[in-house]
C-alpha positions as CSV (number, residue, x, y, z in Angstrom):
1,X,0.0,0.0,0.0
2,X,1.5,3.6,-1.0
3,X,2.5,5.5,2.2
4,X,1.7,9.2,2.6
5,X,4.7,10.8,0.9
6,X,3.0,9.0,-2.6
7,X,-0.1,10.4,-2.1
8,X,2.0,13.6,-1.5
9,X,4.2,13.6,-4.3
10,X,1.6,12.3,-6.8
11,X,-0.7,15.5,-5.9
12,X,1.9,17.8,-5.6
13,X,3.5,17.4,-9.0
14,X,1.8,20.0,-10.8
15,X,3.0,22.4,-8.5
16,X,6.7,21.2,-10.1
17,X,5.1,21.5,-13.7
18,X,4.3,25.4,-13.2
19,X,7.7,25.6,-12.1
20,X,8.8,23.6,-15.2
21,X,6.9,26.2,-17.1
22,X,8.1,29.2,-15.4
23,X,11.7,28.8,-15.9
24,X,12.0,26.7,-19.2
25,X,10.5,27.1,-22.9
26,X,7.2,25.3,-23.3
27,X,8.6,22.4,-25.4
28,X,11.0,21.6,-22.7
29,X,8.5,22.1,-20.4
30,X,6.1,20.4,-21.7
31,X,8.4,17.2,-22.3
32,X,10.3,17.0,-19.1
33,X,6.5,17.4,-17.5
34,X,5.8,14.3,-19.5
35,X,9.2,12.8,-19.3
36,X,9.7,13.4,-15.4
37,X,6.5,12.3,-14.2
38,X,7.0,8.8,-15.6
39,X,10.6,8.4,-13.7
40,X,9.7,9.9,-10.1
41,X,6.3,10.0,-9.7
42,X,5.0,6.2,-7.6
43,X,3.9,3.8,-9.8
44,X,0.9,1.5,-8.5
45,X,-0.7,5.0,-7.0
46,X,-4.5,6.2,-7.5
47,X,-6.9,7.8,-6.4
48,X,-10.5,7.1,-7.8
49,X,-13.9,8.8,-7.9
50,X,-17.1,7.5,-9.6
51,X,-17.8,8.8,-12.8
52,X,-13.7,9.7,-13.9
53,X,-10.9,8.1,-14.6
54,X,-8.3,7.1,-11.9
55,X,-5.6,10.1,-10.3
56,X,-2.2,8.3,-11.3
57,X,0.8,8.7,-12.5
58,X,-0.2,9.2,-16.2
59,X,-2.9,11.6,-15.8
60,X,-1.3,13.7,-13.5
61,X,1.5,14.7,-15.2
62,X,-0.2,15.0,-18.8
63,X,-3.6,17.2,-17.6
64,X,-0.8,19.4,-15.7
65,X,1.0,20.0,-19.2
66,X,-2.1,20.4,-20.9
67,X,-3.7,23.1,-19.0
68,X,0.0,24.8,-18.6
69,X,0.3,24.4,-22.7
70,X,-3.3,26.1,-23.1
71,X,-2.3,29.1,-20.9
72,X,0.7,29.9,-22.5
73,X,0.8,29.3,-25.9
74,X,-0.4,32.0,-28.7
75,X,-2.9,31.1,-30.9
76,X,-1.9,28.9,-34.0
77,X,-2.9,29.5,-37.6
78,X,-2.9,25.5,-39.1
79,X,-1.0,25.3,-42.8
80,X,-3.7,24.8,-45.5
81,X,-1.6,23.0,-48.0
82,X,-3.9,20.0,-49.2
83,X,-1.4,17.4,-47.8
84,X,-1.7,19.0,-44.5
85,X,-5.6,19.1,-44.7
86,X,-5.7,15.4,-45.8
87,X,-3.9,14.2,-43.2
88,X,-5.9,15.8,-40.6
89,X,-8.6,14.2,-42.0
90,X,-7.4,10.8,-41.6
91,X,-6.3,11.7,-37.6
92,X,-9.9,13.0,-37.5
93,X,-11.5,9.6,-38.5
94,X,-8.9,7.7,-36.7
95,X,-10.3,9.8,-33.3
96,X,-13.6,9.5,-34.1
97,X,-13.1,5.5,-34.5
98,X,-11.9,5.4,-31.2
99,X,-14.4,7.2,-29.6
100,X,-17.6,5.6,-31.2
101,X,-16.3,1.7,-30.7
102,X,-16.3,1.5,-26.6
103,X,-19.9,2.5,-27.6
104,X,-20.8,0.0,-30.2
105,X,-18.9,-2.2,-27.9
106,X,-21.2,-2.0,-25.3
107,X,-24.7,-2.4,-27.3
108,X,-23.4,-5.5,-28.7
109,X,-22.2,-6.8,-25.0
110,X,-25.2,-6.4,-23.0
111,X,-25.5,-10.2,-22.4
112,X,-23.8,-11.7,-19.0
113,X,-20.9,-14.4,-20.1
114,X,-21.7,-17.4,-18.0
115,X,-19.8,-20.7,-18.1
116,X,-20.3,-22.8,-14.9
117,X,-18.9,-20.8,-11.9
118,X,-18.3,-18.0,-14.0
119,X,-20.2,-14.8,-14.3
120,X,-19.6,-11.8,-15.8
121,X,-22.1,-9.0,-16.0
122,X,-23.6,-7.5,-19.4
123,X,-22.2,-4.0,-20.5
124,X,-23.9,-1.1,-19.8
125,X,-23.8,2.5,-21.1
126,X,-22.5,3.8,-18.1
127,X,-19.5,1.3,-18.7
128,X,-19.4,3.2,-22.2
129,X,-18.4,6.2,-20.9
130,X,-15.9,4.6,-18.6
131,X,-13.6,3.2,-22.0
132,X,-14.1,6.3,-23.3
133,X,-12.8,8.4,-20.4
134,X,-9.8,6.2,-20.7
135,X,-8.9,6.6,-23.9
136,X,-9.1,10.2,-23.8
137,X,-6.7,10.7,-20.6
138,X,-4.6,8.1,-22.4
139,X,-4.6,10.7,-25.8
140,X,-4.1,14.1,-23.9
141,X,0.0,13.8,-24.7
142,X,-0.8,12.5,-28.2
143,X,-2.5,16.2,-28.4
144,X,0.3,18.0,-26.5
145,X,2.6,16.2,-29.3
146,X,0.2,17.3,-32.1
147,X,-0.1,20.3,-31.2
148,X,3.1,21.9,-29.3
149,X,5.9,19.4,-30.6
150,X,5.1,20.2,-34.1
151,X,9.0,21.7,-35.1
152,X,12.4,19.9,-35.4
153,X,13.0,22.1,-31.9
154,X,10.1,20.1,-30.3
155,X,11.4,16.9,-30.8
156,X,15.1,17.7,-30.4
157,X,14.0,18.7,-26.9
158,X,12.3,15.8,-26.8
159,X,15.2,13.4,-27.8
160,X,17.3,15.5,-25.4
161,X,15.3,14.9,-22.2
162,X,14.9,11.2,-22.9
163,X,18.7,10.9,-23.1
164,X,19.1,12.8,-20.4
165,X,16.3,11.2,-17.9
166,X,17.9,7.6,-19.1
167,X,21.6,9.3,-18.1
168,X,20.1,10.0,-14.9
169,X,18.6,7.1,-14.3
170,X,21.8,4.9,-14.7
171,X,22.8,5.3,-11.3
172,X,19.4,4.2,-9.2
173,X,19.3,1.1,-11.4
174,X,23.3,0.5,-10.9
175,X,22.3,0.2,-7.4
176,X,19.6,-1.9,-7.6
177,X,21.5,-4.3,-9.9
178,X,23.6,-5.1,-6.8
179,X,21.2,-5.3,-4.2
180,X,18.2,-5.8,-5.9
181,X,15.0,-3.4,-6.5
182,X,14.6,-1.4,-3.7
183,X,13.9,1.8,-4.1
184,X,10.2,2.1,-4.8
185,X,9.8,0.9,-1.6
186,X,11.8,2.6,0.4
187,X,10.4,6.1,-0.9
188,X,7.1,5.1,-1.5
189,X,6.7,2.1,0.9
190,X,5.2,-0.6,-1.3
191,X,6.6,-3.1,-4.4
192,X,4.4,-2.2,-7.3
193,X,4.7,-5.8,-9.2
194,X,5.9,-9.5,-8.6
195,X,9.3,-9.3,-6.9
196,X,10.2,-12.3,-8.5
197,X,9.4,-11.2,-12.0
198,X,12.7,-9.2,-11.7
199,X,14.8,-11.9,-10.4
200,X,17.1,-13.2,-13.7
201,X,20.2,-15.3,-14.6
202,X,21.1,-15.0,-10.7
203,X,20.4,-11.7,-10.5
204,X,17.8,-8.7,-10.6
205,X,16.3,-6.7,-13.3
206,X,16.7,-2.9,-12.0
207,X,13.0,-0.9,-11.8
208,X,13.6,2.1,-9.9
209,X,10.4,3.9,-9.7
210,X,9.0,2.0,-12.7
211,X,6.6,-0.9,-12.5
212,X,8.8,-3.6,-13.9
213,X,11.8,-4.2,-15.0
214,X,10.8,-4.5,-18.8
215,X,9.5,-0.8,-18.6
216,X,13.0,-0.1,-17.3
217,X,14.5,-2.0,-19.9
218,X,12.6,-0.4,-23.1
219,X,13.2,3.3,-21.9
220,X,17.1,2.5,-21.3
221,X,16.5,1.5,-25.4
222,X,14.7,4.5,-26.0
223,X,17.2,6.7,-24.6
224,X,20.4,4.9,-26.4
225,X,18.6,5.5,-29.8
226,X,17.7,8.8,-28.8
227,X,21.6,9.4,-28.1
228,X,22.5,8.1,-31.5
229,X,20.3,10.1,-33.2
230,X,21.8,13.5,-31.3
231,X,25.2,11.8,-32.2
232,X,24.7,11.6,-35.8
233,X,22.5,15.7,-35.6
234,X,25.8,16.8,-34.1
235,X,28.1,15.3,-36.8
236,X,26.0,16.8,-39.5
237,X,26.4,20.3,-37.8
238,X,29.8,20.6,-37.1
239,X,29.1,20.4,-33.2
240,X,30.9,18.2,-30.6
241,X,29.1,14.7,-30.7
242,X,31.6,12.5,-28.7
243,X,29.4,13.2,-25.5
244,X,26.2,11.6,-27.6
245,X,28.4,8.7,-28.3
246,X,29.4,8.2,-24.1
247,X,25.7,8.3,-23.2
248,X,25.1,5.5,-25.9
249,X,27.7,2.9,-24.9
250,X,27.3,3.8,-21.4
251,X,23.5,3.4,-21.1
252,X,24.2,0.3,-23.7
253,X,26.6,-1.3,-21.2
254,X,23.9,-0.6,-18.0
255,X,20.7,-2.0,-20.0
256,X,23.1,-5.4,-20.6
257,X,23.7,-5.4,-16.5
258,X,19.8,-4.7,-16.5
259,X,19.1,-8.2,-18.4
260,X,16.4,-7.3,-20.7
261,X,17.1,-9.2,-23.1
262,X,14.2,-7.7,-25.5
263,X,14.7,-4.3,-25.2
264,X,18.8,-5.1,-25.9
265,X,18.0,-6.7,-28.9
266,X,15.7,-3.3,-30.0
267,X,18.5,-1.3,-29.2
268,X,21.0,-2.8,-30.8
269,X,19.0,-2.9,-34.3
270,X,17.6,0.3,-34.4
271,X,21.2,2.3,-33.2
272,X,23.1,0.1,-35.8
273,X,20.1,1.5,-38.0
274,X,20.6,5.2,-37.1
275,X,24.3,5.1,-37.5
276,X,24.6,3.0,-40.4
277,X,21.4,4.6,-42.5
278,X,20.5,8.1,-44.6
279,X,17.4,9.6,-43.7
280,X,15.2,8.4,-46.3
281,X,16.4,4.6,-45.3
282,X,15.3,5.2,-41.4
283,X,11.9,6.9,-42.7
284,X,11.2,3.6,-44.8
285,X,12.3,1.1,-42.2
286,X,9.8,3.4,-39.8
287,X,6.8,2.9,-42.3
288,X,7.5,-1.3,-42.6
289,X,8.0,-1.3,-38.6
290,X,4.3,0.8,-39.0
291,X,2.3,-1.2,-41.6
292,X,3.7,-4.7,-39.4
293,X,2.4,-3.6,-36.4
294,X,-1.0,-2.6,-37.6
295,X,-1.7,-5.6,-39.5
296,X,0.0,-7.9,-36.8
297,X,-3.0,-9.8,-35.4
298,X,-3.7,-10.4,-39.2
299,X,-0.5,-12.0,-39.3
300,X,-0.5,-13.4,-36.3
301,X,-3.6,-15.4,-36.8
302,X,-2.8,-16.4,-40.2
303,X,0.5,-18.0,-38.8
304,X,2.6,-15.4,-41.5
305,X,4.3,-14.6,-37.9
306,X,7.5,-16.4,-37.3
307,X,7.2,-17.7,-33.7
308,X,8.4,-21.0,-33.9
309,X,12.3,-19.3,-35.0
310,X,11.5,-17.0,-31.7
311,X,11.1,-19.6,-30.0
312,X,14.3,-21.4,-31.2
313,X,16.3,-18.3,-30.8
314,X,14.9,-18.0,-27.4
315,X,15.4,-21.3,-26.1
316,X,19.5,-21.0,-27.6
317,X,20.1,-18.5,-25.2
318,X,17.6,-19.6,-21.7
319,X,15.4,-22.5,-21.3
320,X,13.7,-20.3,-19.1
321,X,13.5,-17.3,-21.6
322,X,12.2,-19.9,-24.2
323,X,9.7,-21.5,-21.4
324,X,8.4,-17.8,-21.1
325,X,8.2,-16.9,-24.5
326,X,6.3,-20.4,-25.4
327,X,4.0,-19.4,-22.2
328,X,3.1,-16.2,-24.0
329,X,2.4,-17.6,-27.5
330,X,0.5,-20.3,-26.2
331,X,-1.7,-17.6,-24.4
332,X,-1.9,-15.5,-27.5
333,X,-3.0,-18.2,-29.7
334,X,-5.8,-19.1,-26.9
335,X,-7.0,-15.3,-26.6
336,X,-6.8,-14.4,-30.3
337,X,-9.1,-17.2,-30.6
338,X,-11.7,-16.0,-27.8
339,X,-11.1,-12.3,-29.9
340,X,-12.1,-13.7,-33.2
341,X,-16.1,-15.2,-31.8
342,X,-16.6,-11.0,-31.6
343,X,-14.1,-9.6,-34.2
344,X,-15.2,-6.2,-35.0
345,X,-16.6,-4.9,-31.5
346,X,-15.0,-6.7,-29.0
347,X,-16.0,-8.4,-25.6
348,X,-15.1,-5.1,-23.7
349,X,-14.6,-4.9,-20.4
350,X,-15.0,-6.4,-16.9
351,X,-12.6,-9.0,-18.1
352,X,-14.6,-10.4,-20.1
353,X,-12.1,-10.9,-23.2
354,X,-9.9,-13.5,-21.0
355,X,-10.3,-17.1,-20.2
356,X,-11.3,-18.8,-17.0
357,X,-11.7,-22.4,-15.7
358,X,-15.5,-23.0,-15.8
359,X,-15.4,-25.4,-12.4
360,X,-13.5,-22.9,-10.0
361,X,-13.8,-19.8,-12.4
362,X,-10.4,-18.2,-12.0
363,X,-8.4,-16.4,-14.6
364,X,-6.2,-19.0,-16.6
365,X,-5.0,-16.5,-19.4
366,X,-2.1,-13.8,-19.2
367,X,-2.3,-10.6,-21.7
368,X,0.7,-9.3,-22.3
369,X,0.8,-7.5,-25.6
370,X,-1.5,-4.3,-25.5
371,X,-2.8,-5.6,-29.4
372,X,-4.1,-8.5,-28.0
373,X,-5.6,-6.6,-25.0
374,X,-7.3,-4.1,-27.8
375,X,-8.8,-6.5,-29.7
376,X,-10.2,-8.3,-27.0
377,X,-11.8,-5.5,-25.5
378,X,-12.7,-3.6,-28.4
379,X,-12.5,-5.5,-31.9
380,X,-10.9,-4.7,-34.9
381,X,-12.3,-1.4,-34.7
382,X,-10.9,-0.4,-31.4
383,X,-7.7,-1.9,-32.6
384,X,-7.3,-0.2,-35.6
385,X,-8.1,3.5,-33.8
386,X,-5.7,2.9,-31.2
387,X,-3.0,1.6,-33.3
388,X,-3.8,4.1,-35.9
389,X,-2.8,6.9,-34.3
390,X,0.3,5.4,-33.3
391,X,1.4,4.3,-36.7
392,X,-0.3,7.0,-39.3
393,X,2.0,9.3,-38.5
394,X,4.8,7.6,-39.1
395,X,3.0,7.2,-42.9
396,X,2.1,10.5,-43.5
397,X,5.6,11.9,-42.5
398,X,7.2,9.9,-45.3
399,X,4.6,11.1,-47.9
400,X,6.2,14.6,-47.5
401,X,9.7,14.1,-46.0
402,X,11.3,15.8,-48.6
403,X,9.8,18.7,-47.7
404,X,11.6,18.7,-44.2
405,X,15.4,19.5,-44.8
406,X,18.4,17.4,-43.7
407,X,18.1,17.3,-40.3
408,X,17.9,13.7,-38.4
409,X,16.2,14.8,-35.4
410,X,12.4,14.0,-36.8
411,X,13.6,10.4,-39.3
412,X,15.5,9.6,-35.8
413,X,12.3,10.2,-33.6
414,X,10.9,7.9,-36.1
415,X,13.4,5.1,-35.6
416,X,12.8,5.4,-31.9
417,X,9.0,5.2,-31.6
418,X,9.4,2.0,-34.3
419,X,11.4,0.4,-31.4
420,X,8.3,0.9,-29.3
421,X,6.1,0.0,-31.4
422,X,8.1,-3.3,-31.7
423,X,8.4,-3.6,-28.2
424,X,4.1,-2.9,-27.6
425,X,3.2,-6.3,-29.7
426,X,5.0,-8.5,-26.5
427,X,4.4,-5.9,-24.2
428,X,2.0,-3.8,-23.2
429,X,4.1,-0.3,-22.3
430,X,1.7,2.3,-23.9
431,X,2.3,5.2,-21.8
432,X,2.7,8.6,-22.3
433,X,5.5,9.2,-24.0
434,X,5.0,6.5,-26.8
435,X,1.5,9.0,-27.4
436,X,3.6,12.1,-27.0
437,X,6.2,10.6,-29.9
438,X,3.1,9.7,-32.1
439,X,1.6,13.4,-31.5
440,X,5.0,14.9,-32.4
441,X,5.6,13.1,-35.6
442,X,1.8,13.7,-36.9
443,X,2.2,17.7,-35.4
444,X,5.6,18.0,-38.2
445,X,3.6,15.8,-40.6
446,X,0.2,17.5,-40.6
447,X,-0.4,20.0,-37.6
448,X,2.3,22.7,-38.3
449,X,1.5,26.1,-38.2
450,X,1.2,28.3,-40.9
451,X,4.5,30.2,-40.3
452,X,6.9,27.3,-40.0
453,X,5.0,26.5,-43.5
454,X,6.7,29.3,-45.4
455,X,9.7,31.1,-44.0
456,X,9.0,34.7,-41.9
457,X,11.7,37.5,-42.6
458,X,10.8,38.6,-38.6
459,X,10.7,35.2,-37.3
460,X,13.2,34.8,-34.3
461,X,15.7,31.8,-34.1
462,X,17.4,29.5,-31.6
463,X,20.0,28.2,-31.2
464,X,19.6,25.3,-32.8
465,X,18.3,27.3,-36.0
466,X,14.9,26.5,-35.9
467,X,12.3,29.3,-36.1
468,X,11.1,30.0,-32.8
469,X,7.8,31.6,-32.4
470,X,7.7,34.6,-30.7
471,X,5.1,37.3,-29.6
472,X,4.4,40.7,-30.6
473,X,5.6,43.7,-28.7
474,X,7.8,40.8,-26.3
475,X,5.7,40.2,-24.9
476,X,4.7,37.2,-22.3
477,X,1.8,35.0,-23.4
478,X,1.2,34.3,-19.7
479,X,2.4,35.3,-15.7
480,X,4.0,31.7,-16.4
481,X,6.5,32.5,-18.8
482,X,9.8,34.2,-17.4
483,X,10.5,37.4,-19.1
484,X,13.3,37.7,-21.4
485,X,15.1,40.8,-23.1
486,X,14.2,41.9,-26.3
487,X,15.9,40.8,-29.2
488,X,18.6,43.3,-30.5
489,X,19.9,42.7,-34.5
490,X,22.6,43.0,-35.8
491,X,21.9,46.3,-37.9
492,X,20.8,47.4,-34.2
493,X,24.1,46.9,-33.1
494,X,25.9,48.5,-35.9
495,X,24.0,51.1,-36.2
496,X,25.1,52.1,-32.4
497,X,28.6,51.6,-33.0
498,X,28.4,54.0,-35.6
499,X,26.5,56.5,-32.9
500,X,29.4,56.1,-30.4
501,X,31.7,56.8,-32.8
502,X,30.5,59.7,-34.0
């Protein structure tokens, strides 16, 4: 059970967001917000009322952001070029799917499942608006993404803060590697999963203030992509890089003391990618990774999937890893099958998608992958909303990436939300920043603003050469963002040297 100081840090996090906000830019804000609430705040910690979703560690952090964002940020003017307009289309229907199937869901799941012991109550409306309220607090940083990570200085904040969270985080899971996961529970008084889920090869997977050691493991992969990526932006502009290059081997050399094997293996392919491949190469290997994962329960089901080589591959390096992996497949094959008596709607919820043994009616099926628990729950339809989102981005940045310069930031943001998407068909890590990668990627894509469409004579620059968006007259949008100096040009300047010489 969470102690106080949980409860306490959970509620008092957006305090830390407006303090986020007050001293950085919003995209930095808004992605160490996101960013920083999934490495401190407790996992395992909620607070629930009837009628809205629960008070945790996802919601907090990404309502924070988005009523910080809304404050601050001018008013945007959308591009109307007809590739732009098209693609919001296809976002709008992709939104739309999602929130019309927990409906349709429900009205076709109003009869109780019942078989021997086991009962499980028909769906009501009320539980309608329940799936939707979900999916909404689960899409705010998709949105925040979409709408306020929409520039190459977005998601090179983004990259940034992941490299330097996983940096960071190195030295917690160090310790915990020696002496085993610890300290969730000593700050937050409870162990938020199985304790022997991270005991491996004689010794323990690091979580720190994670759930599991697999969420760990995947944002230790995120991070050393994310590092290459920065490595290979540096090279191309003339910058120092070799500190890029530390944080990759280093982080690389902690995630194989972390013994994850899965998220190792995704690291490995998709740096090799980044350093090896142009642009153009990473953007197509991001659209196959896409069109894969979307029609992977196709695939799956049609035994086009090569599970029986995982499983040999598996079993070469650990009977027990093989022994796991053959537990999951077997349980996949079992639930796809339950999935496929309601294809397009789903069973929905109440647990009604798993398996049970009729005589004593407890749970005998394990849903890992978040696919799997999609279209159980909510069909093909619910599946291909979700997964939409996540993957149609990816599709229409590739339409127009020639359009985007030769930077490496956005086609390497690319090669690191393919490695989640990888890692989501096993697993089921969907959490905010996999949704805040999609938003970004569809915000360069589809969502930019007019401005950053065609180049502004008066539009301000950082430093990393991006147009930054500033505000008439300097001033601040809000009492939230620090002041800062006005901009001085450089005729300005010459034009007073030439006054104190006369």
């Amino acid at each position: 059970m969470p102690n106080l100081f949980a409860y306490l840090v959970l509620l008092s996090s957006p305090l830390a967001a407006v303090v986020l906000f007050r001293v950085l830019s919003l995209e930095r804000a808004l992605v160490w917000t996101i960013i920083g609430g999934h490495l401190l705040l407790p996992s395992g910690t909620s607070i629930k009322f009837p009628m809205i979703p629960a008070i945790d560690r996802e919601l907090v952090p990404a309502l924070s952001a988005l009523v910080l964002c809304a404050l601050i940020s001018p008013r945007m003017t959308l591009s109307l070029d007809g590739v732009s307009r098209a693609g919001r289309q296809v976002l709008y229907i992709l939104f739309a799917l999602v929130i019309v199937t927990p409906v349709l869901t429900v009205l076709y799941n109003t009869e109780p499942v019942i078989d021997g012991s086991l009962f499980r109550p028909g769906l009501r409306l009320y539980d309608a608006w329940g799936l939707i309220s979900v999916i909404l607090v689960a899409l705010i940083p998709f949105w925040l993404g979409l709408r306020y990570l929409n520039t190459p200085t977005g998601h090179r904040a983004l990259l940034e803060a992941i490299v330097i969270g996983g940096l960071v985080y190195t030295f917690p899971a160090l310790l915990e590697i020696r002496i085993s996961p610890q300290l969730h529970t000593w700050v937050y008084g409870f162990f938020p999963s199985d304790f022997i889920q991270q005991m491996r090869a004689g010794g323990f997977r690091p979580m720190v203030f994670l759930n599991h050691g697999l969420m760990l493991g995947i944002y230790f992969c995120m991070a050393i992509i994310s590092a290459a990526v920065l490595y290979r932006e540096a090279r191309r502009e003339g910058r120092t890089a070799s500190g890029w290059l530390a944080a990759v081997l280093w982080m690389t050399l902690v995630l194989i003391l972390a013994k994850s094997l899965g998220a190792l293996v995704l690291a490995v392919v998709f740096t090799a990618s980044v350093f090896m491949f142009g642009r153009r190469v990473q953007v197509w290997l991001g659209l196959v990774v896409a069109v894969v994962v979307i029609l992977y329960p196709m695939l799956r089901g049609a035994g086009w999937i090569p599970v029986n080589t995982a499983y040999d591959l598996a079993a070469m390096v650990s009977e027990d890893r093989a022994a796991s992996l053959k537990f999951r497949l077997d349980n996949e094959d079992a639930l796809l099958a339950k999935a496929n008596l309601k294809p397009v709607t789903g069973w929905g919820s109440w647990g009604r998608n798993a398996l049970y043994d009729p005589e004593s009616g407890q749970m005998t099926s394990v849903t890992d992958g978040i696919w799997l628990i999609y279209i159980g729950v909510y069909g093909w339809l619910g599946y291909i909303g979700r997964f939409g989102l996540l993957t149609a981005p990816i599709l229409l940045y590739a339409i127009r990436r020639k359009s985007f310069g030769p930077s490496y930031i956005t086609p390497g943001l690319i090669m690191v939300l393919s490695a989640l998407l990888v890692d989501l068909l096993p697993n089921a890590a969907l959490v905010n920043y996999v949704w805040l990668m999609a938003g970004a990627v569809a915000g360069i894509a589809v969502w930019r603003p007019a401005a950053a469409a065609a180049p502004v004579a008066s539009a301000a620059t950082d430093d990393t050469g991006d147009a930054a968006p500033a505000l008439s007259g300097g001033l601040r949008a809000s009492w939230l963002m620090a002041e800062a100096a006005a901009p001085t040009t450089g005729r300005r300047k010459r034009s007073d040297l030439q006054g104190s010489r006369r």
